[in-house]
N, C-alpha and C positions, 0 to 999 in steps of 0.2 A: 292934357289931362294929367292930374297928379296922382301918381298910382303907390304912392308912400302909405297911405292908410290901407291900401289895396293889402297889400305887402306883410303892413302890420297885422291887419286880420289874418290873414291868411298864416305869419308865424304863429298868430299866440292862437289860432285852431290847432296848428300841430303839436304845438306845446301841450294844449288840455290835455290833446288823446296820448302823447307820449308818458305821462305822467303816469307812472307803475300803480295799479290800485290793489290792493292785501286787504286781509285783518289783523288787527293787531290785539295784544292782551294788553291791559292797562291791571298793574298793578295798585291797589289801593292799601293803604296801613296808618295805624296811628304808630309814633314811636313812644318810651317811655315817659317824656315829658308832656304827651298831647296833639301833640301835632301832626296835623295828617298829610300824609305822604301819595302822588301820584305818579307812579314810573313806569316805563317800559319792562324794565327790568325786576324781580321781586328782591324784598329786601334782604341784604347780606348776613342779617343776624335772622334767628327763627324770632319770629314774633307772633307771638300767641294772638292777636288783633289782625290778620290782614285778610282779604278776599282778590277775587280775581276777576274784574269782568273783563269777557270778551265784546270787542265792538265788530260788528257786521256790518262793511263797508256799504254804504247808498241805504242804509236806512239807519231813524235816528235813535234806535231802541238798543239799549245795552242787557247784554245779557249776563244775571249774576250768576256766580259758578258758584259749587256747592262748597262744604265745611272744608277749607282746604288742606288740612291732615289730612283726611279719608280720600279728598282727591288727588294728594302725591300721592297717598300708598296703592292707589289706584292705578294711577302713570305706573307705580314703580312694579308695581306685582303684573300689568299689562307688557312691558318690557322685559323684563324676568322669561317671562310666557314667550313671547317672540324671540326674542334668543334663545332661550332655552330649542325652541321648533326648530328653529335657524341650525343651529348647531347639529341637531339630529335629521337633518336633513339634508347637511354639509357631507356628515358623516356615510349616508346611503348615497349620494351622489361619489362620493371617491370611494364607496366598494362598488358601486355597477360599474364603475370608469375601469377599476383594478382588475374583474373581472372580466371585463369586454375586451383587454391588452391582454391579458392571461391568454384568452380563446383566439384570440387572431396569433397570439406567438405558439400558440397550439398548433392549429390552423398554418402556421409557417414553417414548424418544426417536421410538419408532415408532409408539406411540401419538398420542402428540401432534403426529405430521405429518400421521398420515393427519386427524386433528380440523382441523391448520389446511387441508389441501385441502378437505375438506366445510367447511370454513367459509366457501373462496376461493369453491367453486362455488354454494355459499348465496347470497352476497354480488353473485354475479355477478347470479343470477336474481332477485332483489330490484330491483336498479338498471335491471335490463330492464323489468321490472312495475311500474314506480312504486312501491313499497314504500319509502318513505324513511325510516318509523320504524320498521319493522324492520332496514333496512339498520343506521341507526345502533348499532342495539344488537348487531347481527351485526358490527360493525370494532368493537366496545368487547369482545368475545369472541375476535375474532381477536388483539387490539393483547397481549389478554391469554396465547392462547396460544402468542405467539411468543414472548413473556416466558418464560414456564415456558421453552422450547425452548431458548433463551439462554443461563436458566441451568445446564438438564440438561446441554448441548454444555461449558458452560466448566466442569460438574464433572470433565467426562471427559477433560480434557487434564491 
């Protein structure tokens, strides 16, 4: 059995369905001498003559776009619009972020005071007790959380 067409069918099926399907814009224009222009791309000079259809891939109907001055300044004032939002809304995302880093080094700064008071009152009652090797490791604990403290206070200026 010769299975070569087998084969070949079976490639050029995968091929169909591989094959990317889009819409695309077809640009249409006449230039100043008459002649009329069909491109993917619109033309590099303004040209008071062009239109834009869109083609909607699997059917065979072209659709014409409208007066296309009023349709860029359309794109452009819709753009305008969305950035403009973009922007203001970049903006209230990096102050709830500033503020939510604000309240946790809040939230930190008060941790680590109430740790150096239990550390002060540790320290006291060691020195009272003769404890002198615990004391020293209670001020090598302390020396260290006022360090953190130090540094939390000079993030927050």
């Amino acid at each position: 059995m010769n299975r070569k067409p087998l084969i070949f069918l079976l490639w050029a099926a995968v091929l169909c369905f591989a094959v990317p399907c889009g819409s695309a814009e077809i640009y249409i224009w006449t230039d100043p001498d008459g002649v009329k222009h069909y491109s993917d791309q619109p033309p590099a000079k303004a040209v008071p003559d062009f239109t834009t259809r869109e083609k909607i891939v699997n059917e065979d109907t072209y659709y014409e776009g409208r007066d296309d001055a009023e349709y860029w300044e359309g794109v452009i004032q819709e753009h305008k619009e969305r950035e403009a939002a973009g922007k203001i809304e970049n903006q209230r995302l990096r102050e709830a972020e500033a503020s939510e880093k604000a309240g946790i080094r809040d939230q930190e700064i008060k941790k680590v005071t109430a740790e150096i008071e239990e550390l002060q009152k540790t320290l006291r009652y060691q020195q009272k007790s003769g404890q002198s090797t615990y004391a020293q490791s209670t001020r090598r604990k302390l020396a260290r959380a006022k360090s953190r403290l130090e540094g939390l206070q000079g993030n927050s200026k």
